[in-house]
C-alpha positions as CSV (number, residue, x, y, z in Angstrom):
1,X,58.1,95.8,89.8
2,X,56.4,99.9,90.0
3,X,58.5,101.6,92.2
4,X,56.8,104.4,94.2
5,X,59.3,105.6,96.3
6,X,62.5,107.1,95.3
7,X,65.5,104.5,93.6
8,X,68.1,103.1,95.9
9,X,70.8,101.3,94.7
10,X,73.2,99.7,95.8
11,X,77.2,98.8,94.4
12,X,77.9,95.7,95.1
13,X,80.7,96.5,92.3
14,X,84.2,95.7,91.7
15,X,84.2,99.5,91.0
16,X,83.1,102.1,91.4
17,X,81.7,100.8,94.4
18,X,78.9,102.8,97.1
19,X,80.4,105.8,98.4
20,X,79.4,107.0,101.8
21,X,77.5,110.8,101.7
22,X,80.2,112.3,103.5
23,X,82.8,111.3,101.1
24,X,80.9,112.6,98.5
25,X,79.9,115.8,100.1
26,X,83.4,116.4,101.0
27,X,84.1,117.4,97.1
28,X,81.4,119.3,96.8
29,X,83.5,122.9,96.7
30,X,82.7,126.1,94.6
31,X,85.7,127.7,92.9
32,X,88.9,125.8,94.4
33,X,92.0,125.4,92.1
34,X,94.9,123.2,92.2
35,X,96.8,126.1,94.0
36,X,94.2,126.6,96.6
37,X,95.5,126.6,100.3
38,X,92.2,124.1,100.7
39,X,93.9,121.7,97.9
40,X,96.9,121.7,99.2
41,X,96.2,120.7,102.7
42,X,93.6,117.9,100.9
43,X,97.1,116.6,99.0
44,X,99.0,116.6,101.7
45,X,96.4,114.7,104.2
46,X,95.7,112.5,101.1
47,X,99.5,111.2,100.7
48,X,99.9,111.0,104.0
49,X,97.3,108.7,104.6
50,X,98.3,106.3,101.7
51,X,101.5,106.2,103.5
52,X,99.5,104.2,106.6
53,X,97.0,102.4,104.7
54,X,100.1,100.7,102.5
55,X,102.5,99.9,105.5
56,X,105.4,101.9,103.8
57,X,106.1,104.7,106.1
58,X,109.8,105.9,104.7
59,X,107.6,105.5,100.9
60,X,107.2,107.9,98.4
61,X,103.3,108.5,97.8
62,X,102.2,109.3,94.6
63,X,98.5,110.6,93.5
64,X,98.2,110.7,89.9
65,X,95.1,111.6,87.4
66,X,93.6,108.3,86.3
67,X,92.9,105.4,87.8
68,X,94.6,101.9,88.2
69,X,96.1,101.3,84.6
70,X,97.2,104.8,84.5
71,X,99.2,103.9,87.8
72,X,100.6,100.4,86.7
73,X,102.1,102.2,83.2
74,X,104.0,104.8,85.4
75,X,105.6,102.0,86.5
76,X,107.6,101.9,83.7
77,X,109.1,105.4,84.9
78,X,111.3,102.8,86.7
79,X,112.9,100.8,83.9
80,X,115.4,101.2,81.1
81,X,115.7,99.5,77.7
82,X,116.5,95.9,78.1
83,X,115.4,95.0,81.4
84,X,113.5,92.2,81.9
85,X,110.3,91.8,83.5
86,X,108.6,88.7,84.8
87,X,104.6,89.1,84.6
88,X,102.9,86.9,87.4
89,X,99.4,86.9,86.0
90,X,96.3,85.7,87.9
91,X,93.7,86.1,85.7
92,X,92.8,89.4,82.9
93,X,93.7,92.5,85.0
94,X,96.8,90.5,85.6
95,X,97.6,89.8,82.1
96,X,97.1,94.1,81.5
97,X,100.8,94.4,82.3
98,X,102.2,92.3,79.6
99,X,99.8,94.7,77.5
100,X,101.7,97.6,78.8
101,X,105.1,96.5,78.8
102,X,104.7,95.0,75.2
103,X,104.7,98.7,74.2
104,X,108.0,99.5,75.8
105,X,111.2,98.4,74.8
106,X,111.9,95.6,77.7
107,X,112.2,91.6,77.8
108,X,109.1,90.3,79.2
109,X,107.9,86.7,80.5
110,X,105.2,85.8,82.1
111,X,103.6,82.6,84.4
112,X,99.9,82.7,84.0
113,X,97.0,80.8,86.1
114,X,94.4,78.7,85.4
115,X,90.9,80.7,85.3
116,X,90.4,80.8,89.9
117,X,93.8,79.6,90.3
118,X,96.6,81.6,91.0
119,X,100.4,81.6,90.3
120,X,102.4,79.5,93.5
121,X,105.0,81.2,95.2
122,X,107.7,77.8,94.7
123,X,107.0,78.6,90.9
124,X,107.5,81.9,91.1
125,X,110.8,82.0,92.9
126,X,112.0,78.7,90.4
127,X,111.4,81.1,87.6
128,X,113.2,84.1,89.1
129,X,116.7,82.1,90.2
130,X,116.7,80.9,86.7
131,X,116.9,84.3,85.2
132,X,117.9,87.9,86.5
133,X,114.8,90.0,86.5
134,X,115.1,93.8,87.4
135,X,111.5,93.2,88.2
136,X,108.5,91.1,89.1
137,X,104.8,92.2,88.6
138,X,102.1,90.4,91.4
139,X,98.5,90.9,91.4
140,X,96.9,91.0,95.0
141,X,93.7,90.4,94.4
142,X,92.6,90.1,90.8
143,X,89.4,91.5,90.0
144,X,88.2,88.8,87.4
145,X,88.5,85.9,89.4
146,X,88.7,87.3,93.2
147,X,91.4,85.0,93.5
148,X,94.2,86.3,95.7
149,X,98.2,86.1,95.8
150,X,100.3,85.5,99.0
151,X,102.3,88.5,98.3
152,X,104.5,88.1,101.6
153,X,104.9,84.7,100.8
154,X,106.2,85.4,97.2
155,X,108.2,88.5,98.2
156,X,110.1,86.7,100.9
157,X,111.0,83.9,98.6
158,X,112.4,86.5,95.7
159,X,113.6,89.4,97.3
160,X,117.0,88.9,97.1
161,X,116.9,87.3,93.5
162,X,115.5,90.9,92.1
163,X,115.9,94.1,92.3
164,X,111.7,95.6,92.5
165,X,109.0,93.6,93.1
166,X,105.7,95.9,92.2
167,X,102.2,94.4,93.5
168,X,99.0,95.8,92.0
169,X,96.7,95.9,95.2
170,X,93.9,97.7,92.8
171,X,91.1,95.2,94.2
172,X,93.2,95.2,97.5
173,X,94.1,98.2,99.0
174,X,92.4,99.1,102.3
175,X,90.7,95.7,102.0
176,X,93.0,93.2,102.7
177,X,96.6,93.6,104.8
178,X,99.3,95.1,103.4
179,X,102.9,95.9,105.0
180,X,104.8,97.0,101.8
181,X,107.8,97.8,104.2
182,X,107.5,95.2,106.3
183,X,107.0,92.8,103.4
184,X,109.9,94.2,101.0
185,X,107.7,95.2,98.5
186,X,109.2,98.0,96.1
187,X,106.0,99.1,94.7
188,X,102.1,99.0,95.7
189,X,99.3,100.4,93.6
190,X,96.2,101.3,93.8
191,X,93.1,102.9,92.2
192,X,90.4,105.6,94.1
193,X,87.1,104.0,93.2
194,X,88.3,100.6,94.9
195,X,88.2,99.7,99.0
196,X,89.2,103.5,99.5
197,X,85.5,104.2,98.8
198,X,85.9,107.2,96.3
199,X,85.0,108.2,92.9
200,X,87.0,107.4,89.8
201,X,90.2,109.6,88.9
202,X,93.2,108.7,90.5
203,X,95.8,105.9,90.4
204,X,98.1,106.0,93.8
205,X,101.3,104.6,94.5
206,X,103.7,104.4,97.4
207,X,107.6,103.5,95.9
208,X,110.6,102.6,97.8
209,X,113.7,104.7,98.2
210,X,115.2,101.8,95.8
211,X,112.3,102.3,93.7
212,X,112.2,106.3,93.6
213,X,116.0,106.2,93.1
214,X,115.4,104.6,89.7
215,X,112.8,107.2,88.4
216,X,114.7,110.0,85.9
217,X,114.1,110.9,82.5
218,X,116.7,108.7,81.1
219,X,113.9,105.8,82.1
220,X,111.0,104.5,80.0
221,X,108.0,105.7,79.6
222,X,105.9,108.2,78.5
223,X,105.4,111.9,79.4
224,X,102.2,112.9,81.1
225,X,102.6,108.9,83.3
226,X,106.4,109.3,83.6
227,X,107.2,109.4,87.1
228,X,110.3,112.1,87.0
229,X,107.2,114.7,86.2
230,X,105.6,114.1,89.5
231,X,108.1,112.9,91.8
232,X,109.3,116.7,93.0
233,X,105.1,117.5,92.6
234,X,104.3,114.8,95.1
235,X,107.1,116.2,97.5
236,X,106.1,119.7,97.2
237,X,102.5,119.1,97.9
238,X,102.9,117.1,101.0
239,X,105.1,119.7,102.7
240,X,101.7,122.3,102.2
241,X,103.4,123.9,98.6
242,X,101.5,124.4,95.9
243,X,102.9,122.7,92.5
244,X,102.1,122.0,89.1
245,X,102.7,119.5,86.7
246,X,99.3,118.7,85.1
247,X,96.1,119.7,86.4
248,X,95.5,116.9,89.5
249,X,91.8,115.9,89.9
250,X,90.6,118.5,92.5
251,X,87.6,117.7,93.8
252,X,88.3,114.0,94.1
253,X,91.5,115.4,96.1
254,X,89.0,116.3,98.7
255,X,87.2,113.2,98.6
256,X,90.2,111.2,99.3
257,X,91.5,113.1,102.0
258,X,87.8,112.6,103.7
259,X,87.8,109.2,103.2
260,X,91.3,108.6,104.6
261,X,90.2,110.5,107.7
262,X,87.2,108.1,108.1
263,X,89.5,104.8,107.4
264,X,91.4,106.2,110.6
265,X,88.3,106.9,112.6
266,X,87.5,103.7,112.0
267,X,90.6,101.9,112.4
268,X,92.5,99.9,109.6
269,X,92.7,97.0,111.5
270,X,88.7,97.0,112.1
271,X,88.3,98.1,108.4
272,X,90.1,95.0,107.2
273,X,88.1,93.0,109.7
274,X,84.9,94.4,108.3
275,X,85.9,93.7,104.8
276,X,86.7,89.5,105.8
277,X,83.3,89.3,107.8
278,X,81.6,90.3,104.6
279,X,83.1,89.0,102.4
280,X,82.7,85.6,104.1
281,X,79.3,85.9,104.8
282,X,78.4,86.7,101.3
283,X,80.6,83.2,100.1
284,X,78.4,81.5,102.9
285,X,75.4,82.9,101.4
286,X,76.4,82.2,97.7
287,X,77.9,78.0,98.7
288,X,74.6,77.7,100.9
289,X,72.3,78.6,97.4
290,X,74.2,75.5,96.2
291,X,76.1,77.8,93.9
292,X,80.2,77.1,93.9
293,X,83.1,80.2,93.2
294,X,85.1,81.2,90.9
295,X,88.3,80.9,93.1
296,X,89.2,77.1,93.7
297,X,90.9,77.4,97.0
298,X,89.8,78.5,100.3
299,X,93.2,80.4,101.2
300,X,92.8,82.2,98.3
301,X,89.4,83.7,98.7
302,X,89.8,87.8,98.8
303,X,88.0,90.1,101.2
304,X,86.8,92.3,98.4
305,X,85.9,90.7,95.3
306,X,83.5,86.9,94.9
307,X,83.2,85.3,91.9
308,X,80.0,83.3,91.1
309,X,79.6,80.4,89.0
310,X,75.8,79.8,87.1
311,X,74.5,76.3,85.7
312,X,71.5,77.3,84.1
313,X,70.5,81.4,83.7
314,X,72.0,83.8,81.3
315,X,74.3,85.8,83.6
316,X,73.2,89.0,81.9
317,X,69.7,88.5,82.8
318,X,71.2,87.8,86.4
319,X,72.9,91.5,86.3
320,X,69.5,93.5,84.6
321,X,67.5,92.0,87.2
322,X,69.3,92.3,90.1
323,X,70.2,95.9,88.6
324,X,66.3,96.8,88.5
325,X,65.9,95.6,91.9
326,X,68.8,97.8,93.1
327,X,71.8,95.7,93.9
328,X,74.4,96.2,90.9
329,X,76.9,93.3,90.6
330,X,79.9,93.2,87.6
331,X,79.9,90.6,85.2
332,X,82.3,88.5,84.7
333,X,85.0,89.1,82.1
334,X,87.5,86.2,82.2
335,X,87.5,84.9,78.8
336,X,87.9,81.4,79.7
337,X,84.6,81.8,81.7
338,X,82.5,83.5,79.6
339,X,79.5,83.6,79.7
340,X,79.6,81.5,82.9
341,X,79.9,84.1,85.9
342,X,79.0,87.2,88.1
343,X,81.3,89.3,90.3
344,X,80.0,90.4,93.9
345,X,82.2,93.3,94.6
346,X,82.4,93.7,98.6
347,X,84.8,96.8,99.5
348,X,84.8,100.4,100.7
349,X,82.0,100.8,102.8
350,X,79.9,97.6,102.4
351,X,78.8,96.7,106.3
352,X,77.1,92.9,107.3
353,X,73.6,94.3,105.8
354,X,74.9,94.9,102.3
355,X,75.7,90.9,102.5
356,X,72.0,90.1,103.9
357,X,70.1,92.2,100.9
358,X,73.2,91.1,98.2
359,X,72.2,87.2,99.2
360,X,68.6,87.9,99.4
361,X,68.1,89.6,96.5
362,X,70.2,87.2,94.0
363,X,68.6,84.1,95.9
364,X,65.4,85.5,94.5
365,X,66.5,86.7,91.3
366,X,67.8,83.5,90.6
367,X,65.0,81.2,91.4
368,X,62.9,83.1,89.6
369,X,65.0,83.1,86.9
370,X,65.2,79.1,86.9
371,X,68.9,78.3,88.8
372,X,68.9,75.8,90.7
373,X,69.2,77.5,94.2
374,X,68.0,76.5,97.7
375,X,65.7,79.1,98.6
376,X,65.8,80.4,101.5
377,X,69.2,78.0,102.7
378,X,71.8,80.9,101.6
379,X,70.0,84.4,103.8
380,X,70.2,81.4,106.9
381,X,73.8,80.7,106.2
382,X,74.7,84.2,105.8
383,X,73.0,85.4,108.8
384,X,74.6,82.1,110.5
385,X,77.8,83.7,109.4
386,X,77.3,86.9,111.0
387,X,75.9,86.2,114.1
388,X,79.0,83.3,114.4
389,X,81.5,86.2,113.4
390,X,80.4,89.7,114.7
391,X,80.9,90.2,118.6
């Protein structure tokens, strides 16, 4: 199709997803360094505010350079040679721990999923009483499936068989509930370019005071991701003093600290509202096409991530066309369904019209790329969704 106005696209992404202009705007600063009063004040804010959005207010925060893997491997900060680790693995992203810890010198196991299944809480706490695990690894939501984890269900049933229980809430965080405290969760991480609604850069983490007291330099890991370099940084920064470790990502400090102040405006509670209504009104839209998802059980379908199964078309057609008409989607990358699926990422600042043009748009795209779809049957059920579900 010629295009004669200007591009607009849209992320429906599992990240980076859309960021709203005021986020963006926020880190657009001349000349500010990492001992800036401005910066400062942006770190502190930012910590702060992963404090409330993680349910763990007597937690440790922790912004780091990277992103979500960089944030899982400082986890190691918290073990010593010889512990053992059980893996609960959901799907690819949760399979990237055993990749990390394979490099480390601790005892690893792991209980793994089928492809849209996930790991059941009875099996996880039969596998932890027959062993003594110093910790447990859970995915919230993994990305490749959009299958998620009853983390409270699985952390009541083991917390007092192990001593941390760590939760990647990558795809989760600020998306879906999460009460670390509350819960007994040790450790929850997360990345920026997620359901925060920022750019890439930054892996964050709140840890428990059981958690934190584990981190020295007697523990594993490396040197720029071990957390004993950043503990006395984090501290420092969020009582407004500059400190230095390595160089944090500035301007995406600033960014965060925006984008916490608009998840309060808005309300957490209504934020994680938001992100269910969507999110079921883009599955409404996607089962009405005649299309089924990745995830095989109702109670497991995330807020934030949708995982779409095609009979016919090439899903990499799927993604170039609906790229060219705007609406960017992620392929899928679970090996055991290659070839086979999409992603429909649906976090940050996605709203109810995000899931109209999402359905629309892919309805078309993939009639006229010969799937089998009902056209028409999944904008009706989507909009049936919404008007059933917004007040």
């Amino acid at each position: 199709m010629n295009k004669t106005v200007r591009d607009r696209r849209a992320l429906m992404h599992v990240g980076p997803v859309t960021i709203e202009l005021d986020v963006l705007l926020a880190g657009v600063k001349e000349n500010v360094g990492f001992s800036s009063r401005e910066f400062v004040d942006a770190m502190s804010s930012s910590l702060k505010g992963l404090r409330k959005i993680m349910g763990a207010p007597h937690y440790q925060s922790f912004i780091i350079p990277g992103g979500g893997t960089s944030a899982m491997e400082s986890v190691v900060s918290m073990l010593k040679k010889g512990d053992k680790v059980l893996v609960v693995s959901n799907g690819v992203f949760g399979d990237r721990w055993l990749n990390i810890f394979k490099r480390y010198g601790v005892s690893v196991d792991s209980l793994k999923a089928e492809a849209g299944d996930y790991v059941k809480p009875e099996i996880v706490e039969e596998a932890v009483k027959k062993n003594s695990y110093t910790m447990v690894t859970l995915t919230h939501v993994e990305t490749s499936t959009g299958v998620r984890e009853p983390v409270k269900e699985v952390t009541k049933r083991i917390r007092d068989l192990v001593q941390l229980i760590v939760v990647d809430g990558v795809a989760s965080v600020a998306g879906e509930e999460m009460r670390a405290e509350e819960w007994g969760i040790d450790v929850v991480l997360t990345a920026s370019q997620k359901a925060l609604g920022c750019p890439p850069g930054a892996g964050l983490l709140v840890a428990s005071p059981k958690a934190v007291s584990r981190i020295s330099q007697d523990m594993l890991g490396g040197y720029y991701l071990h957390l004993s370099n950043w503990l006395e940084i984090m501290r420092s920064l969020e009582d407004g003093k500059a400190s230095y470790f390595a160089t944090l990502p500035v301007h995406l400090a600033f960014m965060l600290a925006k984008a916490f102040d608009l998840i309060e405006q808005e309300g957490l509670e209504n934020r994680l509202k938001r992100h269910e209504i969507v999110g079921g009104a883009i599955r409404s839209g996607v089962e009405a096409m005649g299309l089924s998802l990745v995830a095989k059980e109702p109670s497991t379908y995330s807020n934030t991530v949708t995982g779409v199964k095609l009979s016919k078309v090439d899903p990499s057609k799927v993604l170039s066309s609906m790229d060219e008409a705007g609406i960017e989607l992620a392929p899928g990358v679970h090996p055991a369904l290659a070839g086979r699926y999409v992603r429909i990422g649906h976090m940050g600042w996605i709203t109810p019209n995000d899931a109209i043009s999402t359905i629309a748009t892919l309805e078309r795209i993939l009639h006229s790329l010969g799937e089998q779809v009902k056209l028409g049957d999944g904008v009706r059920a989507t909009q049936q969704y919404l008007t059933e579900n917004i007040l």
